[in-house]
Structures are given as C-alpha cells and as structure tokens.
LUMTIMI-370043 format. One record per residue: x, y, z of N, C-alpha, C in turn; residue in three letters. Coordinates in steps of 0.02 Angstrom, whole numbers, plus 50000, padded with zeros to 5 digits. Example, Ala and Ser with C-alpha at 12.3 -4.5 7.8 and 13.67 -1.06 7.14 Angstrom:
// residues 2
506604971650390506154977550390506604983550390ALA;506424988850354506844994750357506455000250394SER;
//
This chain:
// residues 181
476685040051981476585037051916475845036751897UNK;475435037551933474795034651912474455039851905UNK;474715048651934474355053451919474715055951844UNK;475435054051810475405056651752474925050751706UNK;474805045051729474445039951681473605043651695UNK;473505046551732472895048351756472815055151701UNK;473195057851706473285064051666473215062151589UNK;473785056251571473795057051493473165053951473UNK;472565049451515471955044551486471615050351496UNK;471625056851537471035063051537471195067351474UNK;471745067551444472165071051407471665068751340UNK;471835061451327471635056751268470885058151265UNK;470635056351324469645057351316469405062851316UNK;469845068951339469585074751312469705076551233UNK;470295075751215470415077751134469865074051109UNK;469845067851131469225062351073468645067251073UNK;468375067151141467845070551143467815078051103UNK;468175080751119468425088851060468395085350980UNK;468715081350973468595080850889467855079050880UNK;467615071850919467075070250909466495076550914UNK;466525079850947466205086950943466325090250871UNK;466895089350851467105095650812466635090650753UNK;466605084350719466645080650667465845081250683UNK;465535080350734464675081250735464445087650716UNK;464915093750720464595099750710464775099950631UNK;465535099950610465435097950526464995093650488UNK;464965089350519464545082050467463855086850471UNK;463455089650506462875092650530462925099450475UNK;463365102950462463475106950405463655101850368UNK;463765098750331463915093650286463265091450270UNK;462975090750295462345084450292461675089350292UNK;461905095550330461195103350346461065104550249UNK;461835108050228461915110850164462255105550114UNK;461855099950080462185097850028462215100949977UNK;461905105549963462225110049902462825113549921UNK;463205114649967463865116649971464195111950017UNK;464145106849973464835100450014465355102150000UNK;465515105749945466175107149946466575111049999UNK;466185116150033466425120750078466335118550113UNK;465635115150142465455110550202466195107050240UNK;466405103950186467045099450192467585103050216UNK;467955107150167468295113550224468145115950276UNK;467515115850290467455117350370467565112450403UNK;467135105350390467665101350414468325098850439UNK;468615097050396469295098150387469665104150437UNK;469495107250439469965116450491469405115750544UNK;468935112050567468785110350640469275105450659UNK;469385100350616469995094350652470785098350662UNK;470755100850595471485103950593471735109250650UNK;471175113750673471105118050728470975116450820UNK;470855110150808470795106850889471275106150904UNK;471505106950963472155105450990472185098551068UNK;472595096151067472635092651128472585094451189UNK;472745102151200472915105951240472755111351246UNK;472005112451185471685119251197472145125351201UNK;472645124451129473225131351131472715133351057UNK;472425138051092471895143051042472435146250989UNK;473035148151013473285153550945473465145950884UNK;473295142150891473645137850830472825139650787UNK;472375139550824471845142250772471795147250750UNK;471905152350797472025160650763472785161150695UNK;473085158150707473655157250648473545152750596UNK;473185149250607472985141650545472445145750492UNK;471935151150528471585157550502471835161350459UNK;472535163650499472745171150460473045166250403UNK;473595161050407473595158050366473405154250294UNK;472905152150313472245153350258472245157150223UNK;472215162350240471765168050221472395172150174UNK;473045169150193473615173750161473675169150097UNK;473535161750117473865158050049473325159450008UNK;472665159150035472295159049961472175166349940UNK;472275171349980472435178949941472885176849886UNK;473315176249905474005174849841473845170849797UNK;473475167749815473105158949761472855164749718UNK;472105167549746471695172049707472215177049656UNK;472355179549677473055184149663473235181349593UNK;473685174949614474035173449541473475170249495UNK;472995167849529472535164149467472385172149399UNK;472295175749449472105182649412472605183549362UNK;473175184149362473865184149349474095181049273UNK;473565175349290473995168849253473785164149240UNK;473065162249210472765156349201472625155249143UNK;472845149649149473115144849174473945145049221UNK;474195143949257474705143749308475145141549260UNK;475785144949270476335142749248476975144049317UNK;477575140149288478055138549337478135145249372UNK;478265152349355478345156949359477885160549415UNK;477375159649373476595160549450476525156849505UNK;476835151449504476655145549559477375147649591UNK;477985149849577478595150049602478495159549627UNK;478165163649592478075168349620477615169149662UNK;477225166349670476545164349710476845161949780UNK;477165157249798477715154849857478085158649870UNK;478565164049840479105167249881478715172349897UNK;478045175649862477615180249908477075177949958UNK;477045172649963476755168850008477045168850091UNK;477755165750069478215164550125478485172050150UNK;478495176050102478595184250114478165186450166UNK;477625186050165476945186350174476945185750261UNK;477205177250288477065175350323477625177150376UNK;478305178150361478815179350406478605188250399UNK;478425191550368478285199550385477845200050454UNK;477325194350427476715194550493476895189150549UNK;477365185450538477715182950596477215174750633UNK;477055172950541476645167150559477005162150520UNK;477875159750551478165155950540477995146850527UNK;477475148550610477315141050618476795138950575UNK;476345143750550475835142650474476065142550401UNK;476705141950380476985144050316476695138150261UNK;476645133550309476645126150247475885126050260UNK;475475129450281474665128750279474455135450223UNK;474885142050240474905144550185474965142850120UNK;475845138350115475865137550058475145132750015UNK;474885129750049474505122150025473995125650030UNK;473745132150044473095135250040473465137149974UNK;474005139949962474025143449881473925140149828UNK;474135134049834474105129149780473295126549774UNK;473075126549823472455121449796471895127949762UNK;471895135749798471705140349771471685140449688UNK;472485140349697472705142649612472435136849571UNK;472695130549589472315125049559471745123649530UNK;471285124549584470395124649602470365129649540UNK;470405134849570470255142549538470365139649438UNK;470945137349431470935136149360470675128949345UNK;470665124949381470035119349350469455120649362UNK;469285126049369468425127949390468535133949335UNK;468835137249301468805142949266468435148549310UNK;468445149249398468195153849422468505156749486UNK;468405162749510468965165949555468445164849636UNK;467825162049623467315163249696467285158049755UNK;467745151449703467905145349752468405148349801UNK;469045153549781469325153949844469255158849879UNK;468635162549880468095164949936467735160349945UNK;467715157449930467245150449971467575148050014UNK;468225146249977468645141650029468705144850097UNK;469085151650083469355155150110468925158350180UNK;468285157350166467565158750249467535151450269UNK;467625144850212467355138050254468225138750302UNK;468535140150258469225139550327469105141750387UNK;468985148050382468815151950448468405150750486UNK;467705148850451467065145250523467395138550524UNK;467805135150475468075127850527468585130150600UNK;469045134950556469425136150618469245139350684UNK;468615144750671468205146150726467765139850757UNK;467535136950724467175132950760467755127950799UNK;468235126150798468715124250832468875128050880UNK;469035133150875469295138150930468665138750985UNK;467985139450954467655136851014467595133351059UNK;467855125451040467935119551061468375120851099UNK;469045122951074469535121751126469565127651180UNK;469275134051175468905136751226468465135351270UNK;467955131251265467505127651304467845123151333UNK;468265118951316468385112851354469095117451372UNK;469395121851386469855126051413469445128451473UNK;469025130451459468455132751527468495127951597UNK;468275120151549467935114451586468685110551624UNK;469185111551566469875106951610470085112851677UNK;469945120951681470295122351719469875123051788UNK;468995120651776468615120451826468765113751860UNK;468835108351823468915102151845469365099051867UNK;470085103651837470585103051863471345107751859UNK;471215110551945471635115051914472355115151926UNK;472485108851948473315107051942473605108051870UNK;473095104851829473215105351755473345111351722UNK;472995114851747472515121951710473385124851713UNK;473665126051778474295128451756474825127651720UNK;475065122251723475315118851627475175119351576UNK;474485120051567474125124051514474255131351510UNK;474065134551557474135142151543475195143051494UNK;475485137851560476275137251525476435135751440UNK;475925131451423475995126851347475615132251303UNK;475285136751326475085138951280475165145851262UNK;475905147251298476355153751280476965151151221UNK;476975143351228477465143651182477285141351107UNK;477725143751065477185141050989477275135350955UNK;476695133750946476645127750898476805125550832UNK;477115118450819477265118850755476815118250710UNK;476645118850656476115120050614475885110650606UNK;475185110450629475165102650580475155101250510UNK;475035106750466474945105650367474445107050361UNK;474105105750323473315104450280473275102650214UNK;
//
C-alpha cells in the first residue's frame, strides 16, 4: 500500500512541477512579447493542454495535427463566407470531422472542432484571415513546448525510477481521450 501511495504523491509532484514549468515558460512569452498577448496566450494555454500526467507525448503530437486541421477549415470557411452562416459553420464541422477520422485523429475531433469555431469567429470579428496563422504556430510552440516537458521529465522518471518507467512505456501505447480546448 504505501508504494502505490508513494507512486501516486511522485505522480502529483511531478505533473505540478511539469505545469509549473510549462506556465513559467508561457507567462515568460507572455510577459517577453506584450505586443503579441494574444498568441502569447495560445501558447500558453497548449503548454497546459499538452502536459500529460504520464508524459504520453502522442496526445501532443495529435492536439498539433488537430489544431492545425480545425483552423485550416476555420481559415477555409471564413474565406467562403464572411460573415459565417449556419451552412459554413455546419459545413465547416462535417469537413472537419471528415478530416480527422481520414487521418485517424479520433481522440482530437472536439479540439479540432473548437479550433474551427474560434478561427471562423476570430477571423470574422477581426475582418482578417492572419489571426488563424497566428493562432495556428502559437498552438504548435505551446504544444511543442509541452512535448518537451513531458520528454524531459520522461527522461528523468525512467532514470529515477525504473519500476515505473515500464508502465509508462505500457500507458503510452494506448490512446488518449482528448481533453477539449
């Protein structure tokens, strides 16, 4: 009993420590570039969203491609249709979700979808198409800069302990459910 209680308080102080990492390296872009807080913030945001408990790196490599599919389609229909109507926002989702079961990024569909919407959104309350290339790189260095994190401290749990390290290598063949964004 006391080595799974031992396990889940190393479990807890490592994630803290991983976010607290992740939220010092955003706030530091946040606080480096105030002329792009807006993106600053998305990086933010997809360093937390991209850490894992358990250092399972592909939830960052998919939270990425993800991204990158909803706000294509965002960009896409803003082009389409702006201002957005039911039609664009309803065709915008079934090529979205098209999108994601072709490339077999089931467990990202609802980070997709919520990248399309705020794209299309943004994109037409800004009257401009460059916010979701903005968005669309702060996603990616948040989610990279996460994937670093949970690579590094993937390094450090399997030097320090490698009873663990094998449960890990196990948890992180199977896939994750998407957290949102």
């Amino acid at each position: 009993m006391n080595q799974i209680a031992a396990v889940r308080a190393s479990e807890f102080w490592e994630y803290l420590a991983k976010c607290l990492l992740g939220v010092s390296i955003g706030y530091g872009l946040y606080k480096g570039f105030p002329e792009y807080s807006g993106e600053t913030l998305w990086v933010l945001i997809s360093i937390l969203l991209s850490i894992t408990h358990d250092n399972n790196s592909q939830v960052a490599y998919d939270r990425m491609r993800g991204n990158i599919v909803g706000s294509t389609v965002g960009l896409l229909a803003f082009f389409l249709a702006n201002p957005p109507n039911l039609l664009t926002i309803c065709l915008g989702v079934a090529i979205t979700i098209g999108i994601c079961f072709q490339l077999r990024l089931l467990g990202v569909v609802r980070t997709a979808l919520v990248a399309f919407v705020i794209v299309l959104f943004y994109e037409q309350s800004h009257s401009s198409w460059s916010g979701a290339l903005y968005r669309m790189a702060s996603v990616v260095l948040g989610c990279l800069i996460g994937l670093v994190i949970n690579f590094a401290f993937r390094k450090l749990v399997f030097k320090l302990y490698p009873a663990r390290a094998a449960s890990l290598k196990k948890s992180a063949t199977t896939q994750k459910p998407d957290g949102g964004e």
